[in-house]
DRENDREN-385329 format. One line per 5 residues: for each residue x, y, z of N, C-alpha, C, CB. Coordinates in pm, whole numbers. Glycine has a CB too. Example, Ala and Ser with C-alpha at 12.3 -4.5 7.8 and 13.67 -1.06 7.14 Angstrom:
2
1319:-569:780:1230:-450:780:1320:-330:780:1131:-447:905 ~ 1285:-225:708:1367:-106:714:1290:3:787:1408:-60:572 $
This chain:
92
-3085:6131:-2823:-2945:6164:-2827:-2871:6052:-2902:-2888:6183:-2683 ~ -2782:6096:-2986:-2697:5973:-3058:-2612:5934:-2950:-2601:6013:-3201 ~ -2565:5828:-3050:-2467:5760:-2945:-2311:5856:-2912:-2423:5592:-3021 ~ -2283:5911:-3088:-2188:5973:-3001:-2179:6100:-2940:-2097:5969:-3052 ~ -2308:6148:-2957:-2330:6285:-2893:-2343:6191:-2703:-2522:6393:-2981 $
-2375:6107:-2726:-2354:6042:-2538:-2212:6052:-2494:-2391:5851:-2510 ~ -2129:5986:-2589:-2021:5928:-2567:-1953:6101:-2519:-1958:5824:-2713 ~ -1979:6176:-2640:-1869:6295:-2612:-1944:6336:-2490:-1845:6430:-2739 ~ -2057:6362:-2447:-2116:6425:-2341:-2075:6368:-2182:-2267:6412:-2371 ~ -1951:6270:-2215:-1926:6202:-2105:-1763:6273:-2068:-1941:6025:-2136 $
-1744:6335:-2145:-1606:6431:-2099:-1629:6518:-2102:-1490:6443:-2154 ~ -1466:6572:-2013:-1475:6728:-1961:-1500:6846:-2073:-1328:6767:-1888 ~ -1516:6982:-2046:-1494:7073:-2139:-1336:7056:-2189:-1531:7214:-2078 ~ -1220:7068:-2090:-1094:7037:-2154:-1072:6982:-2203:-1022:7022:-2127 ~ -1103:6810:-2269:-1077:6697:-2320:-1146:6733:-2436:-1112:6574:-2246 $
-1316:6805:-2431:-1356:6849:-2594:-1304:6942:-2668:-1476:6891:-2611 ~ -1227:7039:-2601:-1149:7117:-2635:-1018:7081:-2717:-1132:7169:-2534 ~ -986:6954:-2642:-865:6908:-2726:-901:6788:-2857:-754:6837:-2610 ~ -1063:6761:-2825:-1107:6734:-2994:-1138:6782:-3073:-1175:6682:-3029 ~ -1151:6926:-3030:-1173:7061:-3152:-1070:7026:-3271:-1122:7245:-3081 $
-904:7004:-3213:-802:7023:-3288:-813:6869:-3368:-663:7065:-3197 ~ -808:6812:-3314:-867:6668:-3403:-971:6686:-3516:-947:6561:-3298 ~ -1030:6763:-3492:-1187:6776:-3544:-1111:6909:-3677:-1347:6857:-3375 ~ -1045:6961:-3627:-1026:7065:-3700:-1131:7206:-3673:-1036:7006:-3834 ~ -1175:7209:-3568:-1243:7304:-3541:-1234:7452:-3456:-1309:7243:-3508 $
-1208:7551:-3487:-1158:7690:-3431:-1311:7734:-3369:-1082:7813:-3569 ~ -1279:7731:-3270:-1400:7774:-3140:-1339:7898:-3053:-1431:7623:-3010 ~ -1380:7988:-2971:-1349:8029:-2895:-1299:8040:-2764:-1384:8049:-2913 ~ -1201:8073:-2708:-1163:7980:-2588:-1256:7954:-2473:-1046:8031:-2527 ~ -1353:8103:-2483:-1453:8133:-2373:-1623:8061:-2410:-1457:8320:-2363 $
-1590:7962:-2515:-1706:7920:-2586:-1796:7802:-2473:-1647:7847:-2745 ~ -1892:7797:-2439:-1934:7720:-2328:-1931:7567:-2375:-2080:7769:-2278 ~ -1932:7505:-2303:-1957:7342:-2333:-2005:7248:-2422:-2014:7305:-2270 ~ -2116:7332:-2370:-2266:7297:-2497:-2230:7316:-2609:-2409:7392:-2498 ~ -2125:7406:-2666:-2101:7535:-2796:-2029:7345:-2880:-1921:7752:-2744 $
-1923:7349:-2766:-1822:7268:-2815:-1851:7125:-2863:-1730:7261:-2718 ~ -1950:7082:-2767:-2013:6958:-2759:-2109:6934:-2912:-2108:6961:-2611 ~ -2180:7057:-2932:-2243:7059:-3061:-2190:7065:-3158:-2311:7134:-3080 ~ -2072:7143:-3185:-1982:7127:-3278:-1889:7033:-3328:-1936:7193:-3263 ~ -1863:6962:-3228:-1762:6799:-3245:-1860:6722:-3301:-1698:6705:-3087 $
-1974:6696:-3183:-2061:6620:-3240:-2160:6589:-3379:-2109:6630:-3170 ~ -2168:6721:-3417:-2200:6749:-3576:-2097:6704:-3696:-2213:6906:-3593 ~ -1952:6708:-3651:-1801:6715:-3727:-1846:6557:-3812:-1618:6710:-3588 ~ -1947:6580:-3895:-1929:6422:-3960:-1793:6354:-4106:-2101:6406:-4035 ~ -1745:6478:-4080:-1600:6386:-4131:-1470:6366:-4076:-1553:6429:-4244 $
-1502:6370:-3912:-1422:6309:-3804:-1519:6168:-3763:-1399:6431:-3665 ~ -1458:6050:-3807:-1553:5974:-3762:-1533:5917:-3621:-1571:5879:-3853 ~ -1647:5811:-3584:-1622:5775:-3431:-1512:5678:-3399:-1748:5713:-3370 ~ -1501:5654:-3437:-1339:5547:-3429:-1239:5622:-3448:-1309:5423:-3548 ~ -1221:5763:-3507:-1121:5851:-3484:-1142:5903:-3340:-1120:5961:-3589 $
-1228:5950:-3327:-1249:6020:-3226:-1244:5903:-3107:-1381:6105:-3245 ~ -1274:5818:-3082:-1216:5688:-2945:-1127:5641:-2939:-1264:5572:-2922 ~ -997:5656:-3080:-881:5640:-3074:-856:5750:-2976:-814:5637:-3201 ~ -868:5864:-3006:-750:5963:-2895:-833:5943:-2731:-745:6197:-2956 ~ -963:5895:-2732:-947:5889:-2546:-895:5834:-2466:-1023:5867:-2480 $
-892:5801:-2394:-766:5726:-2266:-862:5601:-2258:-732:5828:-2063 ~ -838:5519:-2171:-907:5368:-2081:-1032:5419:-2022:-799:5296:-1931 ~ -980:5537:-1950:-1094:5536:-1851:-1199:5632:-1907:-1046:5581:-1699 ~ -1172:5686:-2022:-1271:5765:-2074:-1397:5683:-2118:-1215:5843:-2186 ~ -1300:5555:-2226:-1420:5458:-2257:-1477:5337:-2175:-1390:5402:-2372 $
-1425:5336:-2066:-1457:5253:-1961:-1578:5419:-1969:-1311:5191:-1807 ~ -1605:5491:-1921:-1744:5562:-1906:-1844:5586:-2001:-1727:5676:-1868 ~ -1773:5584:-2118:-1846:5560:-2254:-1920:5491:-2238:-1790:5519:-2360 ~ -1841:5372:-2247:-1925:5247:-2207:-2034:5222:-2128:-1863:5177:-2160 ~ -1994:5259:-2009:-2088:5279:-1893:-2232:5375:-1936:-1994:5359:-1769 $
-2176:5487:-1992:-2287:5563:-2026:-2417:5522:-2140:-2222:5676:-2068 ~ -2325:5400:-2256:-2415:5297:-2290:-2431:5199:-2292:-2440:5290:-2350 ~ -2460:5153:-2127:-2525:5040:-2085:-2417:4908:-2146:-2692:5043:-2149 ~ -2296:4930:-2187:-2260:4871:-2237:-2133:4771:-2150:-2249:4947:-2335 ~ -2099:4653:-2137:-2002:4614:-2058:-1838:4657:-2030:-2009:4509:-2089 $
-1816:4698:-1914:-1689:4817:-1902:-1537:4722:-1847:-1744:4967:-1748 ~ -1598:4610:-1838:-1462:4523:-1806:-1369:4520:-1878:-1473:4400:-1794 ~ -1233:4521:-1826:-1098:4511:-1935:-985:4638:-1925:-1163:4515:-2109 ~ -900:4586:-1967:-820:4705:-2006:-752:4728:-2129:-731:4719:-1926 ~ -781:4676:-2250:-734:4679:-2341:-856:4785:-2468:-695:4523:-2355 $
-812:4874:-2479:-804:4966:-2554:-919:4931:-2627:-682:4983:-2617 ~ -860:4806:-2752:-902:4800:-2892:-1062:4715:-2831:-769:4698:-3019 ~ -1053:4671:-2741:-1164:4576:-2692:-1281:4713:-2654:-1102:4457:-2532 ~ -1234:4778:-2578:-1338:4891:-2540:-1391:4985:-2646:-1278:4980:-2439 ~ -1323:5004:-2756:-1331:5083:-2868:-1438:4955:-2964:-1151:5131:-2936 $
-1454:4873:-2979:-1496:4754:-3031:-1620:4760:-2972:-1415:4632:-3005 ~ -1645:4757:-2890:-1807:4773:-2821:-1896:4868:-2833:-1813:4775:-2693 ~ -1805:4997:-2814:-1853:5112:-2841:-1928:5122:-2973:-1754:5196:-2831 ~ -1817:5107:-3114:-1845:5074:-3249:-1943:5003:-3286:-1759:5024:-3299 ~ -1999:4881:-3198:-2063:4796:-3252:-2190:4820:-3205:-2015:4677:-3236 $
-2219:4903:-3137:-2282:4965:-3045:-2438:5055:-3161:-2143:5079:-2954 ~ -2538:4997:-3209:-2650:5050:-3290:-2634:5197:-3300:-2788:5015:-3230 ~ -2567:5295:-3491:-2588:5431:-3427:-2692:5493:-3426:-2521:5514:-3466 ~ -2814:5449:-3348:-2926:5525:-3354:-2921:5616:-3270:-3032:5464:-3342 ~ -3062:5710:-3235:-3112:5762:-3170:-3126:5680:-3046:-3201:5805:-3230 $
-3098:5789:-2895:-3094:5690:-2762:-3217:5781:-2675:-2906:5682:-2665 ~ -3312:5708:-2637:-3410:5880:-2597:-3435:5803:-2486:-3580:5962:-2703 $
């Protein structure tokens, strides 16, 4: 799994829903999770620093968490910074 196919797999269906429109992507409303999740995550000319600008604190405080990565802080640009720096390989 990439990293940011982790990262997005760590929010709700509603929150990917509202990166469709970021993403520029017309999905169906009744489209399942998975649908949405594959489709953001493919969007390679939304990049990942666009896409961790619009989450909240506590989204990437789980980001984070989800890669092993340190979740202390509350400042935004610091949590987005880790994430980024974060190897984009394959995570298996």
């Amino acid at each position: 799994m990439t990293v940011r196919r982790v990262i997005l797999n760590s929010l709700t269906r509603p929150r990917l829903i509202d990166l469709t429109r970021l993403a520029d992507l017309t999905l169906s409303a009744s489209a399942p999770r998975s649908e949405i999740l594959d489709r953001i995550s493919r969007k390679s000319s939304v990049s990942l620093r666009s896409l961790l600008d619009h989450f909240t604190r506590d989204e990437l405080k789980l980001a984070c968490h989800h890669l092993d990565l340190d979740k202390t802080g509350n400042e935004k640009s610091k949590l987005i910074s880790r994430i980024t720096s974060k190897p984009q390989m394959d995570l298996r």
